[in-house]
N, C-alpha and C positions, 0 to 999 in steps of 0.2 A: 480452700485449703489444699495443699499439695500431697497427692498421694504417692509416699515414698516406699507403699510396699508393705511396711511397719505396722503388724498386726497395733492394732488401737482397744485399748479395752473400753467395758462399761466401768464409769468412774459413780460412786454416791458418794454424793460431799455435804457433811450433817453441818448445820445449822443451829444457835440456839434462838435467831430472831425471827420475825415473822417475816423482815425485812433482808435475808440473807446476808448480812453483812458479820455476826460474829460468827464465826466457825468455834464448833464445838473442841474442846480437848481431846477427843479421844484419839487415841493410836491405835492403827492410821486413822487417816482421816485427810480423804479420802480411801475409803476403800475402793476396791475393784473387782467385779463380778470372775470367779475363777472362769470361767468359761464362759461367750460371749453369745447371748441367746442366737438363734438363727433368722429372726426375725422377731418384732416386736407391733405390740397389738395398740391402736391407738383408737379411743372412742368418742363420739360427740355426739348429746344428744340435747334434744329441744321438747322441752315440755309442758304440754298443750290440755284444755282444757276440750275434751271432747263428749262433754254431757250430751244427749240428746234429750229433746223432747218428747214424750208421748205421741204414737201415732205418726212422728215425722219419718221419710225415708233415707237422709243425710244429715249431715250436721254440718256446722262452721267455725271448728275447733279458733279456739282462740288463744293468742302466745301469752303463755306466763310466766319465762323463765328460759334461760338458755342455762344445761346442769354445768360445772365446772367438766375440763376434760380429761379423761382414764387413759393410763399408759399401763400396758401388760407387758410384764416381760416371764417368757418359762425359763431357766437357765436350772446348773444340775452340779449340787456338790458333791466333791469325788475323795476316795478315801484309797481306793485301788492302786494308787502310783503305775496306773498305767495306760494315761492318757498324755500321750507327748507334747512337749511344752505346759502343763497343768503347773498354775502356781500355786502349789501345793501339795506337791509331788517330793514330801519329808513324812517321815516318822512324828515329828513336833506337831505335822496339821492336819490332826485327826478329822474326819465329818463333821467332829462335835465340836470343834474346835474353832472350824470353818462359821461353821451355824452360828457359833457367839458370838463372833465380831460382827457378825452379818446383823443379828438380833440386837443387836448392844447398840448399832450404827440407826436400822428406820425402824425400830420396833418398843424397844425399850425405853421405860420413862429417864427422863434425865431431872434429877432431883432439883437441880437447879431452877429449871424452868415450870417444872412438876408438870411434864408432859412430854413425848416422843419429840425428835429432833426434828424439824424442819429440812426440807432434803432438796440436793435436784442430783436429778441422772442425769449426767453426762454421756454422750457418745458420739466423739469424734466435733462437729460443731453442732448436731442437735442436744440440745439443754431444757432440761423440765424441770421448774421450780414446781414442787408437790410434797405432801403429806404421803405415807403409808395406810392405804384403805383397807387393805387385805390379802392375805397370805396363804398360799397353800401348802403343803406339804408335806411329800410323796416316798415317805422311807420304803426302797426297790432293791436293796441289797443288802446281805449283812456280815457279820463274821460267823465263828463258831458260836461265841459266848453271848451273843445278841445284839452286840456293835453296828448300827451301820456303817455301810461302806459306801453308797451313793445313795442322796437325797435330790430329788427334782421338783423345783420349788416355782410357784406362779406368784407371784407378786404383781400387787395391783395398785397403782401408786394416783393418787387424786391430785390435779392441777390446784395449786394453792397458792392465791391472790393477795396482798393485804389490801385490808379494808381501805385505805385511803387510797391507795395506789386503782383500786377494783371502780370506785366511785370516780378520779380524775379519768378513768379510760370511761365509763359508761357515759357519765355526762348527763345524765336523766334531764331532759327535758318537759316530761311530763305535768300537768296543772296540777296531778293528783298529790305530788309530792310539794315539800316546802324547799324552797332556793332561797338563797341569799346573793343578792349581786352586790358588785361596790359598781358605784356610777361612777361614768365616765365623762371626759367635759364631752356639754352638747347635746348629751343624753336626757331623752323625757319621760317622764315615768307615766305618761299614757303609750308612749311607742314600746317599753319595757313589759306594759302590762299586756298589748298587745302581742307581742312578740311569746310570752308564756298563756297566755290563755285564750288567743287566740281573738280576741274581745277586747278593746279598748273601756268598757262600759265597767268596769271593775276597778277601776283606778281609784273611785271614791273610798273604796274598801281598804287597797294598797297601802294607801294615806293614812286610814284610819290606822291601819294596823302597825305604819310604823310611825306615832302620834306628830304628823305633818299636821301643818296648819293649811298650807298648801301645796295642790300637789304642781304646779305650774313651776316652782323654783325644787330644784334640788341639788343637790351641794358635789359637786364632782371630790371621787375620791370614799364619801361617804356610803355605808352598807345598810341595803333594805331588804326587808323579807317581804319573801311573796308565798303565803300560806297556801293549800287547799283551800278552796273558797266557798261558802254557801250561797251556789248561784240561781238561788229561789230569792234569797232577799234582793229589796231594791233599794 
């Protein structure tokens, strides 16, 4: 991207699909962060199974989960008209004013969908397709009569996947789970059965389970499942 100098804001641009493709109605929409945080908190974490045994000195934590990834932003709404260049530097755009569109955009339910808008932050070409996990917020100044006048807000927005999209990237190759392949010409469903469990000697199962007569022919083009298996039987 070519940097022309041109202050760039943070954009959220609401969603009503899981799939980001309809953009919600609301005006705007896009919004933009009035003020551009100074830096932004990005988290990722992996989470493991770290029971010990009795009497042991270490353990051998085991992976059970990689958590989706946490984007923090702190940014600060201004009521003061006196921060230059602030978009929102009118009588019209009170704190509270600020606050609703902001609220109405990752916060609030959208009746429609009957649940908060699907989101991504925008900034510059980083882009975060996520949900709103958590919100904080810092009422630091006010008027006479009780009005805020600057609010600095931490928002905590969760990387949000769809389900189909989450599963074509993972790819789970695991025995423990059930796959469905379509055959390919050429393909044998002892090399297939090998290839997921590591074991050609399961193939009689394979067959069973997808009611093959034999498993030495199978039909290119055609879909078999390959269950979790009970590999006590013989």
């Amino acid at each position: 991207m070519v940097d022309n100098g041109q202050l760039i804001k943070v954009l959220i641009h609401a969603f009503e699909d899981e799939d980001f493709q309809t953009l919600s109605k609301l005006d705007p929409n896009p919004i933009s962060l009035p003020v551009n945080p100074e830096s932004f908190t990005q988290n990722f974490k992996v989470e493991l199974n770290q029971q010990q045994g009795q009497g042991n000195q270490g353990t051998n934590p085991d992976y059970k989960g990689t958590k989706p990834e946490e984007l923090k932003l702190d940014f600060t709404f201004d009521g003061t008209q006196t921060i230059e260049g602030y978009a929102y530097n009118s009588d019209d755009h009170s704190v509270k004013s600020q606050l609703k569109i902001f609220m109405n955009t990752v916060y609030s339910m959208n009746g429609e969908i009957h649940r908060p808008h699907f989101l991504k932050v925008q900034w510059g070409e980083f882009l975060f397709p996520c949900i709103l996990s958590n919100l904080d917020l810092n009422y630091t100044l006010f008027k006479p009569n009780g009005d805020p006048l600057r609010i600095k807000a931490s928002a905590t927005f969760l990387n949000y996947v769809a389900q189909k999209e989450r599963v074509a990237r993972e790819r789970k190759e695991s025995p423990d789970l059930t796959h469905v392949r379509k055959v390919k010409s050429g393909e044998r469903l002892d090399l297939i059965t090998h290839k997921i469990y590591k074991d050609p000697k399961y193939v009689t199962q394979i067959a069973r389970a997808n009611d093959l007569t034999s498993f030495r022919k199978i039909k290119p083009g055609s879909e078999l499942v390959f269950p979790p298996l009970d590999k006590t039987a013989q």
